[in-house]
N, C-alpha and C positions, 0 to 999 in steps of 0.2 A: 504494500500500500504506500502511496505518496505521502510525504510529509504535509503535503496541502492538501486542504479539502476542497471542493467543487462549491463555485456560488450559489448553486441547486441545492448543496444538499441542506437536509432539517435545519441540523443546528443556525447556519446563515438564515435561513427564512423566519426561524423563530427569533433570533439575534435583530432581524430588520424588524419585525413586527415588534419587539418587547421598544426600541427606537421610537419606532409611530408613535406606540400607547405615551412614553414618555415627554413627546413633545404633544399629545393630545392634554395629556395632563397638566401639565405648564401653561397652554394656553386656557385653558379652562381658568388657572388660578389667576393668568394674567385678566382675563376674560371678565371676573368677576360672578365666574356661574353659581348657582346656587352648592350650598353643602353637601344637599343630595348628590348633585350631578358630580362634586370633583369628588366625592367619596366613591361612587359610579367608575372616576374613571382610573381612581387610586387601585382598587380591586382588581382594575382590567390590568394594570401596569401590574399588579402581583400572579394573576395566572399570566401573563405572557413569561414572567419571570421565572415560574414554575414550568410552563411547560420548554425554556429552552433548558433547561436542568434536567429535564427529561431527556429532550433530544439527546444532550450532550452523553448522558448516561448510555442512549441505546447505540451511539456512536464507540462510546469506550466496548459494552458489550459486543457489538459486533469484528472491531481491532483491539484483541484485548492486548495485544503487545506494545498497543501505543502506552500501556498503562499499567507495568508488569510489577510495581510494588502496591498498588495500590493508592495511591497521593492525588490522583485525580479525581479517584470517586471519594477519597473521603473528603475534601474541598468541595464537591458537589453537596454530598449530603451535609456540610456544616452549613453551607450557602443557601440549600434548601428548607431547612431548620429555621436559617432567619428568618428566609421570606414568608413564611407557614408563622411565624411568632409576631411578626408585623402587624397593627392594625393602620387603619386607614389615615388615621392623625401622624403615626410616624413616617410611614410610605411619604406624605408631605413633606412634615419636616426634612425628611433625606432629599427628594427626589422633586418637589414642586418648585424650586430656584431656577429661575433659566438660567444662570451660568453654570448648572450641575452641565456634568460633559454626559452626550447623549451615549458612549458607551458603558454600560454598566459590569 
């Protein structure tokens, strides 16, 4: 297997979409939308967040030599821990600044 991954594949598509969700959110805050709506779109920013944590998982499981002590999935599942212990007010406080850098 290549040291690079293909712009197709999961992880990149879910990497671009967790991106979107985050300048969706930013602009909401900039936006002035209601509580409901940027808690709305705080939630969306944490399943995209989860599911490239997935992707990245099913990627390690399918090259598992990319990943032969283990160090990648346990930095996945520490990663995946926070985003699961987040609620919507912190997702903000982290993530709702538009000079946060859009890769997370």
């Amino acid at each position: 297997m290549p040291a690079w991954v293909s712009e197709h594949s999961e992880p990149v598509r879910k990497r671009n979409l967790l991106e979107k969700r985050l300048r969706r959110l930013q602009a909401a805050v900039k936006a002035g939308e209601s509580a409901t709506r940027v808690a709305h779109e705080a939630e969306k920013l944490r399943l995209a967040a989860l599911s490239l944590i997935k992707a990245k998982r099913a990627l390690i499981r399918e090259y598992p030599q990319r990943d032969p002590h283990g160090r990648q999935s346990r930095n996945l599942h520490a990663e995946e821990q926070r985003w699961l212990a987040l609620d919507a007010v912190a997702i903000l406080e982290e993530y709702a600044q538009p000079d946060v850098p859009a890769s997370l």
